[in-house]
PyMOL CGO cylinders between C-alpha atoms (Angstrom):
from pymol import cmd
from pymol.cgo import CYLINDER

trace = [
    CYLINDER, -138.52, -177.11, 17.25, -140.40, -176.84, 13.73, 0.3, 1, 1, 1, 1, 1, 1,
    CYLINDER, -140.40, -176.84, 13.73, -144.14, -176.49, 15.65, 0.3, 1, 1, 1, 1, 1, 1,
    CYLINDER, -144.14, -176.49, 15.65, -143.08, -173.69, 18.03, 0.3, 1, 1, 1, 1, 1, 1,
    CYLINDER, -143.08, -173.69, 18.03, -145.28, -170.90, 17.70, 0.3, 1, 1, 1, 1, 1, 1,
    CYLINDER, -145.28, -170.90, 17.70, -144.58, -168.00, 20.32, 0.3, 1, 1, 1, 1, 1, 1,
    CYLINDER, -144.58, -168.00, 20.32, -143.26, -168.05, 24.04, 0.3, 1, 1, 1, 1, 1, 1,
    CYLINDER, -143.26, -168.05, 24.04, -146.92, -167.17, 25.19, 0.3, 1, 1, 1, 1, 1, 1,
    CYLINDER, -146.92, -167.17, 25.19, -146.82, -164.81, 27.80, 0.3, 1, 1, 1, 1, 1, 1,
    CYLINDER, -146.82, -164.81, 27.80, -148.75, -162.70, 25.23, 0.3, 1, 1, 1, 1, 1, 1,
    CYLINDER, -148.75, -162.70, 25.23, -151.56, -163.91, 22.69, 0.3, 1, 1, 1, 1, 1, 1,
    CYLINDER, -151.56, -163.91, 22.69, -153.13, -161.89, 20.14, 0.3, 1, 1, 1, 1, 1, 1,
    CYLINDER, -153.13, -161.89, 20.14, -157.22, -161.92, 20.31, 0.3, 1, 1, 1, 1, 1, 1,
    CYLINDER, -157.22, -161.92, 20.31, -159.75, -160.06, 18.41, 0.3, 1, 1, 1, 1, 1, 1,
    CYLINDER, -159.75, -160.06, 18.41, -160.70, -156.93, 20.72, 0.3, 1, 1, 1, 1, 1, 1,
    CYLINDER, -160.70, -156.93, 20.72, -164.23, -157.67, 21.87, 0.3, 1, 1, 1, 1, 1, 1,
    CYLINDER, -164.23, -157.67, 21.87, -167.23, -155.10, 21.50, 0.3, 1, 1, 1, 1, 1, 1,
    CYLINDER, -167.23, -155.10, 21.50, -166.55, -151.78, 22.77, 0.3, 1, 1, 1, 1, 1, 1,
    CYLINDER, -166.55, -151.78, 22.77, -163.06, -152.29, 21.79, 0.3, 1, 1, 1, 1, 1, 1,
    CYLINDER, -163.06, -152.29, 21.79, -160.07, -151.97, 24.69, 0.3, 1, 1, 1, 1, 1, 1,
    CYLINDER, -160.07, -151.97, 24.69, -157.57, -149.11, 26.20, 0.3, 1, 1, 1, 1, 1, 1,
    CYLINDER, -157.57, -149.11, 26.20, -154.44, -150.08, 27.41, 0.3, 1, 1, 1, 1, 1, 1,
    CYLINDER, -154.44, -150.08, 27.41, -153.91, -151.69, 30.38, 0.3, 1, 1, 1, 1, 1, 1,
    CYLINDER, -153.91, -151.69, 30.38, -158.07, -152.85, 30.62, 0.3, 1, 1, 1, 1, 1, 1,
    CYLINDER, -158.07, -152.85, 30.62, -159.16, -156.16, 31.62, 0.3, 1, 1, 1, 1, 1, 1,
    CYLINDER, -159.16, -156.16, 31.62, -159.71, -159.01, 28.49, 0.3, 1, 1, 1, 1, 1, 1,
    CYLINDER, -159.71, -159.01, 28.49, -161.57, -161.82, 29.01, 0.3, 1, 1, 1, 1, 1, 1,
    CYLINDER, -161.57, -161.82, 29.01, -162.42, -163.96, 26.04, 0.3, 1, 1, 1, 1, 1, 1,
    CYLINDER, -162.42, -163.96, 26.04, -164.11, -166.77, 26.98, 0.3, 1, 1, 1, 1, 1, 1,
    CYLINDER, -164.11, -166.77, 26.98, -162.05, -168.35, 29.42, 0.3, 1, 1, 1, 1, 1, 1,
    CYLINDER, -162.05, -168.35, 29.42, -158.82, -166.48, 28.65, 0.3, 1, 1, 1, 1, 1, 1,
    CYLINDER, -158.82, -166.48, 28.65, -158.19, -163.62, 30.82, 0.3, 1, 1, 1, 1, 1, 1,
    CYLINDER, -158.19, -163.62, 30.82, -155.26, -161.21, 29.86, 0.3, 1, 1, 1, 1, 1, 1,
    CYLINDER, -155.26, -161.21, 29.86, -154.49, -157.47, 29.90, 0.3, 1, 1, 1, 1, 1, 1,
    CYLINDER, -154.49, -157.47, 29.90, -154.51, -155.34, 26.84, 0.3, 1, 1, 1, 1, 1, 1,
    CYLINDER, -154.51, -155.34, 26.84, -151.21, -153.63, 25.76, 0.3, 1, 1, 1, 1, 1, 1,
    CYLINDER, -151.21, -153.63, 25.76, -152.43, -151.29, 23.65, 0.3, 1, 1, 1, 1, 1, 1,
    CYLINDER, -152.43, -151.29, 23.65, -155.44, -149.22, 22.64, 0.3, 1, 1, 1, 1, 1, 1,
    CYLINDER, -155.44, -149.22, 22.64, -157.36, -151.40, 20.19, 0.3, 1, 1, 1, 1, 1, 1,
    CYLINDER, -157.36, -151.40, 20.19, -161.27, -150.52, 18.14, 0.3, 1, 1, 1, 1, 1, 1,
    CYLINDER, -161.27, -150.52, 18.14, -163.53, -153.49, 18.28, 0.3, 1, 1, 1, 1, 1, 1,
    CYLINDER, -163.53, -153.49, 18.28, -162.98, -156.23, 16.26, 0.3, 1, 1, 1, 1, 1, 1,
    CYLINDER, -162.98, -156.23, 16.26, -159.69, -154.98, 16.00, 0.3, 1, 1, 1, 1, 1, 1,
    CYLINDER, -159.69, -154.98, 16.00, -156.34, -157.41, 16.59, 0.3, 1, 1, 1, 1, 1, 1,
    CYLINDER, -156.34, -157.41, 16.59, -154.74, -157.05, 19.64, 0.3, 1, 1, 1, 1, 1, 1,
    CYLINDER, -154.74, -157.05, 19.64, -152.11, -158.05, 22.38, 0.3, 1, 1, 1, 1, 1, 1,
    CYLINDER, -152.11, -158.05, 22.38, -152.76, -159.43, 25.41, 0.3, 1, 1, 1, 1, 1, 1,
    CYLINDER, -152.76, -159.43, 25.41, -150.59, -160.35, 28.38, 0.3, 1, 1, 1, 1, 1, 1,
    CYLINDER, -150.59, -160.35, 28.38, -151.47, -163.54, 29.97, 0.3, 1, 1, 1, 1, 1, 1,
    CYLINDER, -151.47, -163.54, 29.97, -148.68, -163.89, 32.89, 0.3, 1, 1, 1, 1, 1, 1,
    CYLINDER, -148.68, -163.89, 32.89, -147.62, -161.13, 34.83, 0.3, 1, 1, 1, 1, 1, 1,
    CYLINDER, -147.62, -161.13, 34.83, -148.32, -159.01, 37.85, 0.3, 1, 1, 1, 1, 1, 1,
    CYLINDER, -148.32, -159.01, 37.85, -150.58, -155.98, 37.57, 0.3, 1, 1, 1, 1, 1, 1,
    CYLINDER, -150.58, -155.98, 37.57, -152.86, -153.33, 39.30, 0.3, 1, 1, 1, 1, 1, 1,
    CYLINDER, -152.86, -153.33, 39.30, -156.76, -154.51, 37.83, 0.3, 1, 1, 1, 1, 1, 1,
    CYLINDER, -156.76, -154.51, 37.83, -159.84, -152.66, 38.96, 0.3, 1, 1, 1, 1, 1, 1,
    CYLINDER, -159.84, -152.66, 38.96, -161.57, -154.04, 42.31, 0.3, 1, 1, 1, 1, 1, 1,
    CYLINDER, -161.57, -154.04, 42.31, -165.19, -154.25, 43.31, 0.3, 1, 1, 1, 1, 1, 1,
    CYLINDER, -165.19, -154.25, 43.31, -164.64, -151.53, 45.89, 0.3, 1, 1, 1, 1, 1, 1,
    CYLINDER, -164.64, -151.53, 45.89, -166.44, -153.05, 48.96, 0.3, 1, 1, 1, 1, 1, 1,
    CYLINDER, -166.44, -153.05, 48.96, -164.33, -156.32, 49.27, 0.3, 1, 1, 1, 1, 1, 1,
    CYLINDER, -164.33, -156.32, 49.27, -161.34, -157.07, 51.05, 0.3, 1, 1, 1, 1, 1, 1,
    CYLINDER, -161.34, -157.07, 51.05, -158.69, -158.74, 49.62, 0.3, 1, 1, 1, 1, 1, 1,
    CYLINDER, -158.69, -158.74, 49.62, -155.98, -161.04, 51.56, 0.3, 1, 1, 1, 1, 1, 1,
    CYLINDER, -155.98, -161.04, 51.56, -152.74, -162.07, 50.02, 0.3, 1, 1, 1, 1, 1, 1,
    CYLINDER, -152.74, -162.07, 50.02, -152.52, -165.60, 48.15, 0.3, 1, 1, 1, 1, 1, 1,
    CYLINDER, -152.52, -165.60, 48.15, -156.58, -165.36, 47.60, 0.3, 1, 1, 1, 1, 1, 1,
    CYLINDER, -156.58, -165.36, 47.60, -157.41, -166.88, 44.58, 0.3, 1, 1, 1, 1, 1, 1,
    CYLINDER, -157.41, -166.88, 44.58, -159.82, -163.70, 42.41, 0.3, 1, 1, 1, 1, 1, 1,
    CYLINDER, -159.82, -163.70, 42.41, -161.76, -163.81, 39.64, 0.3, 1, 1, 1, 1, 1, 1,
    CYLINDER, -161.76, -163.81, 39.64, -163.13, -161.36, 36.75, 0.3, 1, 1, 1, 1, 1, 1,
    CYLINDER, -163.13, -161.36, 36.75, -166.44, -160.20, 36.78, 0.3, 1, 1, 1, 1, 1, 1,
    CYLINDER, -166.44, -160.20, 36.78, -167.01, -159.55, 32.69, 0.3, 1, 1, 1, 1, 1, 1,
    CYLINDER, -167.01, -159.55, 32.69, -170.50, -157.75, 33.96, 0.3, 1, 1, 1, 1, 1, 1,
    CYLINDER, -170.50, -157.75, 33.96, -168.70, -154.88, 35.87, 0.3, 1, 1, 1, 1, 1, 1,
    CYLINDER, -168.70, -154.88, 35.87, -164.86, -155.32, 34.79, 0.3, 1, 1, 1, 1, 1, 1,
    CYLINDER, -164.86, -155.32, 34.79, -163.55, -156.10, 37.80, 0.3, 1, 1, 1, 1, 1, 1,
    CYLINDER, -163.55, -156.10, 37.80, -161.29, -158.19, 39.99, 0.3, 1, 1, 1, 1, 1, 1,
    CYLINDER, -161.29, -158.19, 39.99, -163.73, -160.28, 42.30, 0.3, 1, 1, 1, 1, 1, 1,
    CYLINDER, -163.73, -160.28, 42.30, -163.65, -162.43, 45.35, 0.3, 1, 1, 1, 1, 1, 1,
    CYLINDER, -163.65, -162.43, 45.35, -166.86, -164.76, 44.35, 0.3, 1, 1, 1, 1, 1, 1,
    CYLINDER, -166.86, -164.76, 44.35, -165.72, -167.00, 41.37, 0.3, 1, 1, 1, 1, 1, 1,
    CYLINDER, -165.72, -167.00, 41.37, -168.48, -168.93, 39.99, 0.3, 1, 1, 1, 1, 1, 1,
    CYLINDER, -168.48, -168.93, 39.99, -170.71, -168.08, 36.96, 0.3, 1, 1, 1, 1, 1, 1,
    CYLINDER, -170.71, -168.08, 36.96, -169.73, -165.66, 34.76, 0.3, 1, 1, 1, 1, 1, 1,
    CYLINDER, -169.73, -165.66, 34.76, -166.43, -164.79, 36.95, 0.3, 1, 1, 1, 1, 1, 1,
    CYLINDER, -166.43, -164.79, 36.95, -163.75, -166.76, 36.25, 0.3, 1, 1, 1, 1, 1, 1,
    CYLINDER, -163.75, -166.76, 36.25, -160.37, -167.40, 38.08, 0.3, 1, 1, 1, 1, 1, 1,
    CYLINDER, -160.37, -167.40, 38.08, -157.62, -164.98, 36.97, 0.3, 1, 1, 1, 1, 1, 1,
    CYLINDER, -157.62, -164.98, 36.97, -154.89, -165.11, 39.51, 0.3, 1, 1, 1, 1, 1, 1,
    CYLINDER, -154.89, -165.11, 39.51, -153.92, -164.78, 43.26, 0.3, 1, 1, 1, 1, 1, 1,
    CYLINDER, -153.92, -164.78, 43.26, -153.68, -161.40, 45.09, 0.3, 1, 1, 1, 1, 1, 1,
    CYLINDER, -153.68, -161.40, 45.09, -150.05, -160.28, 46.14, 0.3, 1, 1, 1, 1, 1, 1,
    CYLINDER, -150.05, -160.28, 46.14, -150.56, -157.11, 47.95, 0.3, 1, 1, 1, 1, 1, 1,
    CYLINDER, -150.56, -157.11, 47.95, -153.68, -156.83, 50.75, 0.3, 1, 1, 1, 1, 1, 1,
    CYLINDER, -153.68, -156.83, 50.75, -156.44, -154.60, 49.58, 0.3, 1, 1, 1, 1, 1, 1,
    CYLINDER, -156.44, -154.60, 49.58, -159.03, -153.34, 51.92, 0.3, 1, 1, 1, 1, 1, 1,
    CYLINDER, -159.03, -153.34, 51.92, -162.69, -152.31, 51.08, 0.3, 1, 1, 1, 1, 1, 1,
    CYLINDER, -162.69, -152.31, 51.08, -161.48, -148.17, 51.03, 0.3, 1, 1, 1, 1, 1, 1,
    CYLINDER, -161.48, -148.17, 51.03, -159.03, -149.50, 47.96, 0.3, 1, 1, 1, 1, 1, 1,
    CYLINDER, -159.03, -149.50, 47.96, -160.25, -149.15, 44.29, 0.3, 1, 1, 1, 1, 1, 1,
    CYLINDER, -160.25, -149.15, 44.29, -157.46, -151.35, 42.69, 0.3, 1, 1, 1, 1, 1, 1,
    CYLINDER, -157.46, -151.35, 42.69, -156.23, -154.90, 43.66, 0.3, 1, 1, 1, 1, 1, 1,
    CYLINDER, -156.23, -154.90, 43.66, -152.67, -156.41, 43.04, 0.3, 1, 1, 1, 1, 1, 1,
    CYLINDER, -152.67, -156.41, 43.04, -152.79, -159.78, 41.28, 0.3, 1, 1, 1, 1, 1, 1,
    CYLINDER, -152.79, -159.78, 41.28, -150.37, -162.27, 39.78, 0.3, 1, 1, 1, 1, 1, 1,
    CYLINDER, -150.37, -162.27, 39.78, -152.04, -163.75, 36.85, 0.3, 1, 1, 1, 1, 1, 1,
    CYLINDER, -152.04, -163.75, 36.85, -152.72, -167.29, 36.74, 0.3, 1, 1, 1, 1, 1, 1,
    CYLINDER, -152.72, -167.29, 36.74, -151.07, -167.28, 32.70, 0.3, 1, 1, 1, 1, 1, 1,
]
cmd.load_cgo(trace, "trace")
C-alpha cells in the first residue's frame, strides 16, 4: 500500500513548553498520548497513543472500572469531569479510590 505511513500506535509531536520526561502525560490539542522518552521543548518526540498505563490522578476522586476519564492539561492529571479543557483519554481498568495517587487507564488510541 504506496500511502501507508506508520502502524500508529505511536506518533511523533513536537514536545510542548516545558518539554516532557518519560512516561508524562501529552496532550496536543486533542491528541492525548504518553511520552517515551525524555524530550526539551520544542524538541521531536514519541508518543504512545494506544496502550494501557499508570497516569497521575486528581487524588480526591474515585475511580470505577469502565469509567470513561479525561486529562486535565491545567494540573496533568487523569480526571473524572470531561468537559472544557479536559478531554476524553480512555476508560479506567483497575478501581482507584480517593487514598490512590495513580489511576489505571486503557487509552482511547
Amino acid at each position: 500500500m504506496k500511502n501507508f505511513v506508520q502502524k500508529g500506535d505511536m506518533v511523533t509531536v513536537v514536545a510542548p513548553a516545558g518539554g516532557v520526561t518519560s512516561g508524562d502525560g501529552v496532550l496536543i490539542g486533542t491528541l492525548f498520548g504518553v511520552a517515551v522518552r525524555d524530550a526539551a521543548a520544542g524538541e521531536n518526540v514519541d508518543i504512545a497513543v494506544s496502550g494501557v498505563f499508570d497516569l497521575p490522578k486528581v487524588a480526591a476522586q474515585t475511580h470505577a472500572v469502565g469509567e470513561a476519564v479525561g486529562w486535565d492539561p491545567a494540573t496533568d492529571e487523569v480526571n473524572d469531569t470531561i468537559a472544557g479543557a479536559v478531554i476524553e483519554i480512555g476508560k479506567v481498568l483497575v478501581a482507584a479510590g480517593a487514598a490512590t495517587t495513580s489511576v489505571r487507564v486503557r487509552l482511547n488510541g
